[in-house]
N, C-alpha and C positions, 0 to 999 in steps of 0.2 A: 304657676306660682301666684300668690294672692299678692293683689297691688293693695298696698296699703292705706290708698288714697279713697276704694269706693269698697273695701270689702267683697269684692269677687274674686270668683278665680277663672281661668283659664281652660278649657277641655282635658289639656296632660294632666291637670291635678287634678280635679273633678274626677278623671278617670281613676289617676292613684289612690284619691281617698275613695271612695266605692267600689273598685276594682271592678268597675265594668269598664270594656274597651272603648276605646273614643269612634271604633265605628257604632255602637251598640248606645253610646249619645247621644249623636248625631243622628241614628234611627227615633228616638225615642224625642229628639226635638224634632223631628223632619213629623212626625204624627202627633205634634202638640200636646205631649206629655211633657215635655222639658222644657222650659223658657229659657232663652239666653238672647244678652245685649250685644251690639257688634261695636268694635271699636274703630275709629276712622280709617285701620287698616284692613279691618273686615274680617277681625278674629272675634273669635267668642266670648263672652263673658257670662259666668252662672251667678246667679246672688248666691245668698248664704244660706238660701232653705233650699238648694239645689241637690245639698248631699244627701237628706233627708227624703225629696222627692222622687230619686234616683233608687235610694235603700226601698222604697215602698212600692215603685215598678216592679223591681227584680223581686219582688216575696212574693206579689203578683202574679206575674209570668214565672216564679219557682214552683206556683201553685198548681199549674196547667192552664191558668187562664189567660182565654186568646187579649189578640190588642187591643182589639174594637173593644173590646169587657171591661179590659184595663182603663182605660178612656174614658169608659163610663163610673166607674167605680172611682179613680182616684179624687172626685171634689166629694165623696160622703166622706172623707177622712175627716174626724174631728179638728176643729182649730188649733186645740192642741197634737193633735198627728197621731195619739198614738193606739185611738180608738176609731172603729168607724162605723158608720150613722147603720142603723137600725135598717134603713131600705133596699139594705144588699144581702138581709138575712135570706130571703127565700132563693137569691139568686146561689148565693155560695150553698145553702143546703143542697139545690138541686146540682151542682158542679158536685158535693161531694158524693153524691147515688149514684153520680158517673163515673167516681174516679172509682169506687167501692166496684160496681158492674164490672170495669175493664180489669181489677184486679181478680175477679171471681174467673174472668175469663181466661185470664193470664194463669192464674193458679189450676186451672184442668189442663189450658195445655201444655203446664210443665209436667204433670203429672203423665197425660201422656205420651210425652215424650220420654220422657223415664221407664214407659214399658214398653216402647220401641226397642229402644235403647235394652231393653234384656233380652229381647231379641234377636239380638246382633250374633251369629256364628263367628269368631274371632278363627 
């Protein structure tokens, strides 16, 4: 719930509004991707670009890209968030030759698997 006093919230929201899970967080603050304040009771608190930073991990890692990558990728994010800097082109082209590769490979061995599969005496 967001305390109306400092504009943060809490890991349960945080979690509800991004729909990642409060372990998945807590991963993600434990390798200094997420920032959070503790309060004198030793709970968490996210500012308010927390929701924002959280949605741009997870499109990240939706991408195939590992942490470490993430890590390094998420400060070329524009100040406005919603572009990002020019020095991660070469890196994402080469991520997507890979992702293209492992599809080319996936797509022969559906294929043959598919004439295995006629093979089959029933």
């Amino acid at each position: 719930m967001t305390t109306p006093y400092d504009g943060t919230v809490g890991i349960g929201e945080l979690a509800r509004r991004t729909g990642a899970s409060v372990r998945s967080l807590r991963y993600y603050e434990q390798h200094g991707l997420l920032r959070a304040t503790r309060t004198a009771a030793g709970h968490r608190r996210f500012g308010a670009d927390a929701t924002e930073t959280v949605r741009r991990i997870r499109m990240l890692l939706d991408g195939g890209l590992p942490l470490a990558i993430v890590a390094k990728i998420m400060p070329c994010f524009t100040e406005e968030g919603a572009r990002l800097d020019a020095c991660v082109a070469d890196y994402l082209r080469e991520h997507m030759d890979t992702v293209r590769d492992r599809m080319h490979i996936l797509d022969r061995q559906q294929h043959t698997i598919a004439r295995l599969q006629e093979l089959i005496v029933a």
